[in-house]
Each structure stands twice: as C-alpha cells, then as structure tokens.
N, C-alpha and C positions, 0 to 999 in steps of 0.2 A: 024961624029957627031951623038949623040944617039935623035932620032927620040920621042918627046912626043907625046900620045896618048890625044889631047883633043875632051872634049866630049860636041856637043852643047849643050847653055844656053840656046835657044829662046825662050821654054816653062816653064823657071823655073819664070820668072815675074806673068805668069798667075793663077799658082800655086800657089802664096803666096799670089796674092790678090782673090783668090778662097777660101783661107785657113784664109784672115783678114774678108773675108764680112762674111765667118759661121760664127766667133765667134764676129762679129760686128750683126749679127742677135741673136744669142745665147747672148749676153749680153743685147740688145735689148728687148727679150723676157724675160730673166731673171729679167731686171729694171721694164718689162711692168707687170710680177705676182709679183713684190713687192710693185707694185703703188697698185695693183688692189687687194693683200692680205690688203693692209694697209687701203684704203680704205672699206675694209670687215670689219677689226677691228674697223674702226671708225665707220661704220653704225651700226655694232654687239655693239657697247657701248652706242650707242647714243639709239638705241633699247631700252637696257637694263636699261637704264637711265628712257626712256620714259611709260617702263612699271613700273617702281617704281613710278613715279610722279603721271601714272592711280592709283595705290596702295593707294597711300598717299590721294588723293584727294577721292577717292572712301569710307575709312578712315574717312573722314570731315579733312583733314589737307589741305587745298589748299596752304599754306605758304610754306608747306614743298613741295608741287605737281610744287609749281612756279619756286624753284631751280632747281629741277630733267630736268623740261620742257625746262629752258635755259639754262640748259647742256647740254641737247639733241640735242638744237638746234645749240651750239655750234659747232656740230658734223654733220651735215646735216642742212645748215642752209635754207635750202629751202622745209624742207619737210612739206605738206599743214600739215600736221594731227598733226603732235606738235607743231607747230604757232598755229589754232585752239583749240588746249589742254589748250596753256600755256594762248590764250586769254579770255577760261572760267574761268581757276581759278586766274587770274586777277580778272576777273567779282566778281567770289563768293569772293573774297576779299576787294571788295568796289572799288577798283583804275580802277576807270571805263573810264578812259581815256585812257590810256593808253590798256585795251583790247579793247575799241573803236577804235585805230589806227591801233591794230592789225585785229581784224576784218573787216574794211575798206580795208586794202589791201587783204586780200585774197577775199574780197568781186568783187574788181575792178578785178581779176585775176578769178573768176568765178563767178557770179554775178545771176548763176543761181543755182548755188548748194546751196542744201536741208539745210544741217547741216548749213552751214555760216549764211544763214539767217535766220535760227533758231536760233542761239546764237546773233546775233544779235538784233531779236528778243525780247529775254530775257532781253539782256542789258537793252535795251529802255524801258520794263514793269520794271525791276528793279530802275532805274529812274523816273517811272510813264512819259515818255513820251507817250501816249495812243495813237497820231495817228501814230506815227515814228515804236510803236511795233507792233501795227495792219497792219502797210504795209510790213513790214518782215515776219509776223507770214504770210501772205497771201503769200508773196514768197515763204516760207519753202512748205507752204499748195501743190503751184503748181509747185514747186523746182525738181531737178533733183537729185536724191538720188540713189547712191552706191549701195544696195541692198535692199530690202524689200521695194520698192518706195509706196504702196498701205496701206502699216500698218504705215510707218512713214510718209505720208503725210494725215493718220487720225489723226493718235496720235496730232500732229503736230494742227490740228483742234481742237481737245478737248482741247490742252491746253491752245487754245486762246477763247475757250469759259470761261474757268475757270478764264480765266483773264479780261473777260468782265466783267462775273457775279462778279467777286473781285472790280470792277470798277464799280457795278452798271448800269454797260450799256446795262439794261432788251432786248430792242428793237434788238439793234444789235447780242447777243448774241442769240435769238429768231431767228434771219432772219440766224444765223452761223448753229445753230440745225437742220432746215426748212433744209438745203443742207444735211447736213451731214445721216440723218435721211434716204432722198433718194436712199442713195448706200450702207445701211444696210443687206441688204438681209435677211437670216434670220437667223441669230446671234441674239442668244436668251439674251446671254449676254451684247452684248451691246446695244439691245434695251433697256433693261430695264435701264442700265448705260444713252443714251440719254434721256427716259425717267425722269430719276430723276432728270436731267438736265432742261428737261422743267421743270417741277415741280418750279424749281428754281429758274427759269426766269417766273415766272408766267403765263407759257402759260399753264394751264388747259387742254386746247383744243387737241393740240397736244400731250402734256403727256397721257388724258385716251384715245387717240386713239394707241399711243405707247404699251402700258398696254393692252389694250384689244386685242392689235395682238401676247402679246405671249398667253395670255389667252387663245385665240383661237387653238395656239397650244399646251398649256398644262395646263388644265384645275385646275393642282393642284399645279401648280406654286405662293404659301401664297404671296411671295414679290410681282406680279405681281397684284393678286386680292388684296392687302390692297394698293397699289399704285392708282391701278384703284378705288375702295373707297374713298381713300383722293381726286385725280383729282375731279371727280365727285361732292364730297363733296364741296372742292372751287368753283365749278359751278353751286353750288344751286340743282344738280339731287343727290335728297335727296332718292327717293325713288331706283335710280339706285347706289346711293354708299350703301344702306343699305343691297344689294341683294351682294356687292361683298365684303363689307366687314365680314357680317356674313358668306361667304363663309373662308375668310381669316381666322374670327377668328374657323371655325374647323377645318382647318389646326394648327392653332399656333396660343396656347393659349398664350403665353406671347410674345405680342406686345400691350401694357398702350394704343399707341396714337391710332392705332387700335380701339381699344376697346373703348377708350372714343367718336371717332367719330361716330363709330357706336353707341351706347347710344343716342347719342345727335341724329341723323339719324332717329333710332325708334322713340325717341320722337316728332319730328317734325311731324313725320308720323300717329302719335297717334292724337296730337293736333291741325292737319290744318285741319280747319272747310270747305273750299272750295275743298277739294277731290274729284275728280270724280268718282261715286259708292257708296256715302255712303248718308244714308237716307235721308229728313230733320229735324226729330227727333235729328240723331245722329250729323249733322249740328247744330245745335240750343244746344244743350248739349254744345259742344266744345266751342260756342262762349260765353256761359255762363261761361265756367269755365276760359276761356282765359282773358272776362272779370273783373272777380271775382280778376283773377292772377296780372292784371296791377291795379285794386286798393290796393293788395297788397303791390303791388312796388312801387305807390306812396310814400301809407304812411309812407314804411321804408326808401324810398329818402328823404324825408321832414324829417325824426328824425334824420338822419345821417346829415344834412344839420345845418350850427349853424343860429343860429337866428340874426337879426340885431337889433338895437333898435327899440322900438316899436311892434316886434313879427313878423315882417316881417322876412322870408326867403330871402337869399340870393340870390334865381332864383326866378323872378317873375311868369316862365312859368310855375312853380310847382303847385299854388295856381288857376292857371285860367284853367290848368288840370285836378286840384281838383274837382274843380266844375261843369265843362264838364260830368268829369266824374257822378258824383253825378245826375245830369238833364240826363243823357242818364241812371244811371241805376233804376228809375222808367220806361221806354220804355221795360224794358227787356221782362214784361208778354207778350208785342205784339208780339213776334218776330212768332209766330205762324201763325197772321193774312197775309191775302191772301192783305192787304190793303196797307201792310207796307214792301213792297217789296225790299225796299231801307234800308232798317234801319240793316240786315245784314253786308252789305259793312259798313254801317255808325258804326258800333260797333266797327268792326274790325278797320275800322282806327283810331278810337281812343286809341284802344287797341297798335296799332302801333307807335301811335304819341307818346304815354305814354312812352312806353319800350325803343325808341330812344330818347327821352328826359332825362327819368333816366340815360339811360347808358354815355349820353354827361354829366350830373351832377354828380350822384356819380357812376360810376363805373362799376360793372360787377355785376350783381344780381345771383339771383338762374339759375341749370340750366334749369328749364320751362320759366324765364326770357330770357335767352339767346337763347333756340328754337322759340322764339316769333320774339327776334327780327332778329335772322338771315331770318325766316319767310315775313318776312315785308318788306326783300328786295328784294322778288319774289313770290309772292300769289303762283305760279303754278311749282315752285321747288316740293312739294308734289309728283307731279303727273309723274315726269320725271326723 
C-alpha cells in the first residue's frame, strides 16, 4: 500500500488569524482616516462657512452672517466662537432673545471669558438695561481674554464709558475715567483720547490735568494746548486758558471754537476790575465802563421786552434795576474817595445782578455782556 506524505496543520490556525487581525487592524485604521478625513471636511466647511458669515456681517449684512453661522454650527456644533458669532448677529438684528439664550450658555460654560461678557454686555446697553450692561461690561473689563488681555480689557472700559456718557450717567462715567486714566502711562494718544472724555463728563479738573501732561511733553502738541484752554476756560482760569489758548491758536489757525474762547478769555481779562497788579486808576476805569455796559443792557432788555397794559414790563425786576441802577450812577465821581471803600464791590454787584437778570429775561447779550457775566460767577477767575 502507497504510503501518503502528510504535512502538519498545527500552525496553519495561527496563521490565518495572524493574517484576519492585520487586516481587521488595516481595516480598522482604514474606517478610523475615513471618520477622521470626514470629519476634516466637516470642520474645513463649517470653517469656511464661518468665515463667510465674518464676511457678510463685517459687510453690515448680519441676516445673511446668521445663515452662514448656523451652518457652521451645523457642522461643529459645539465650537465656542460660532455660537458667540451667530449670537451677535442675532443681537445686531434685534432678536435679542434668542442671542440672549445663546449668550447665557456660553456664559454658564465660562463665565469668565472676556468676549462673552462683552457681548453680553452690548445686548443689555442695546436694550437700555444700564445696570445688567454695566455688570458685563465690568466683567469683560476684568474677564479672561485670548490674546491681547491688556488692550481689550481697555478698550473694553472705553466703551462702557461711551455708554455712560450715552446715558448721561456724568458721575459714574467720571469715577470709570478716574481708573482708567491711572494705567495710561504715557500714551500721548490716549491721554488726550481720556482727556476729551473728561471734557465730556464734565470733569474740568481732570481733563486740564490730562492736557497739561502731554503739554509737558510736547509743548507743540495745538489739540493738547486748545484742550487745556477750553478745560480751563469751563473752570473759570481765565487768565490760564488765555496763555494756552493763544498758544494753540499759533499753532492752528483754524480752530473757530478756539479762537472764540480765546476772545472771550482776553476780554475778561481786559474788563475784570478786581486783578491783581493793576492800578486803582485803571480799577475805577473798568468799573466805569462795566457800569456804563449793564446800563446798556438794561435798556435793550426793557425794549426787547413787550409791554403789559398800563406800560408795565413784563419783568418787574427790570424796572427796580433801573432805578438802582440810576441812584448808584450819581456815586460814580466818588469812587476815588478814600471814604467810600465799599461802593467798588457795591457797583460791581449791581453791575452783576443786572447782567444775570438780562440773560434769565431776554437772552444772550453782546459779547462784553457775556464776559461780565461769566465774570460774576467767580471775581477771581481773572487772576487764575
């Protein structure tokens, strides 16, 4: 009988499942770069989606920015930064509820980031709710920001100053500056930028100290020195806005308001009788002519004035004015005498009572009226 040759199997089992797991890994890896190509193509579209939506909104089209955005998000539905996109141009679209909801949860999901509560922020000033935006804008202020944390948690402050002084809320917006103003350094530019911000909020004070500190570094800086002229000027230092405004104007000749405050500035300076340094010749001149000037403006308040029946004017304080005035200017020859030491003051305040009387009755007089009476609200603005 013919004798077969068999050849052991023991190792041929090992072999084929040696041979199933390569290509149960090979196909493994092959599924795992098609999940992971495919999800490339969905992020690479949702991208590309999401930088159209930037486009369109950037544009003014936020309607068209609002599709692109929930396409994108379609496609990553979890990524912060186009939930935040799609919930501003919600916002600039009015449907402020719904980027209110979206906002809320990215807020809940980082409650300290910059951007969130800056658009948040916005909302609530778009709404005019003034204290819900002032406690976001103070978040964004001390928020945790991505990159640039020190420029965008200024910026971030200016624009909730802009939104005080938009709301008239002088005080607060004042106490916003007051901070902001400490960590200027010397940024020539945005002193002057919070500078006109005081200005704004009517803080004087702060504004010509703003102004005199780039002044101090560059002497030929017009906006700086006509800034500091105006502050100055709202503070009654007549004699210190006259020295920076005529500085400003030989820098630059056309600036109108410049120029007219300055005007009004010299003349004040011309006609305040109580200066320190100047003779009492040239004292007694002044208050002559100052005199002289509110019986002017009497009489032209009384003609502009209609008459009632009987010839009465329609201000009584006009007529008992009149007469004051009339019984003080017989006094005028004494003003020389060493006896009548009082009767200076006593001119002048008549001369003041007058000028604020006109200007409550009829209006805005000449400008030696209007140096009178801004005069009247500080004797010693002259001299400061």
């Amino acid at each position: 009988m013919k004798q077969v040759n068999v050849q052991p199997v023991t190792n041929r089992p090992a072999a084929v499942i040696a041979i199933l797991l390569v290509l149960a890994v090979l196909g493994f890896l092959a599924v795992h770069h098609l999940v992971n190509r495919f999800q490339q193509e969905k992020k690479a579209l949702g991208r590309r989606l999401y930088e159209r939506g930037q486009a369109e909104q950037g544009a003014g089209h936020p309607d068209r920015a609002i599709e692109d955005f929930r396409a994108a998000l379609s496609y990553d539905h979890d990524d912060f930064q186009y939930q935040i996109s799609l919930a501003r141009a919600l916002r600039d679209t009015g449907r402020t509820e719904e980027s209110e909801a979206y906002l809320v949860n990215l807020w809940e999901r980082a409650p300290q980031d910059g951007a969130v509560n800056l658009a948040l922020a916005r909302l609530f000033a778009r709404e005019g709710s003034v204290d819900r935006a002032i406690q976001y804008y103070h978040n964004a202020i001390y928020g945790v920001w991505a990159s640039s944390a020190d420029t965008r948690q200024r910026d971030a402050r200016f624009e909730l100053i802009g939104f005080l002084l938009q709301e008239n809320a002088k005080p607060q917006a004042q106490a916003e500056l007051i901070t902001l103003s400490a960590a200027l350094g010397a940024d020539v530019e945005q002193q002057l930028r919070v500078a006109e911000l005081f200005e704004r909020a009517q803080d004087y004070e702060h504004a010509l100290a703003q102004y005199e500190s780039v002044v101090r570094r560059n002497r030929g800086n017009d906006a700086a020195l006509a800034g500091a002229g105006e502050a100055a000027f709202q503070l009654g230092r007549y004699r210190t806005a006259e020295g920076y405004l005529s500085a400003a104007a030989k820098l630059n000749t056309k600036d109108p308001p410049s120029a007219q405050l300055l005007q009004t500035s010299e003349l004040i300076l011309q006609i305040a009788p109580f200066r320190r340094h100047i003779s009492n010749a040239e004292r007694n001149r002044r208050i002559r002519s100052a005199f002289a000037q509110a019986g002017k403006r009497l009489e032209s308040c009384a003609r502009s004035e209609s008459a009632e029946p009987g010839g009465q004017t329609a201000t009584p304080n006009l007529p008992a004015l009149r007469q004051q005035w009339i019984d003080m200017e017989g006094r005028l020859s004494q003003l020389s005498s060493s006896s009548e030491a009082e009767l200076p003051d006593a001119l002048m305040d008549l001369v003041f009572r007058i000028e604020q009387e006109a200007q409550t009755t009829c209006g805005d007089g000449t400008e030696a009226d209007r140096a009178l009476l801004l005069l009247s609200e500080d004797r010693g603005g002259a001299d400061r």
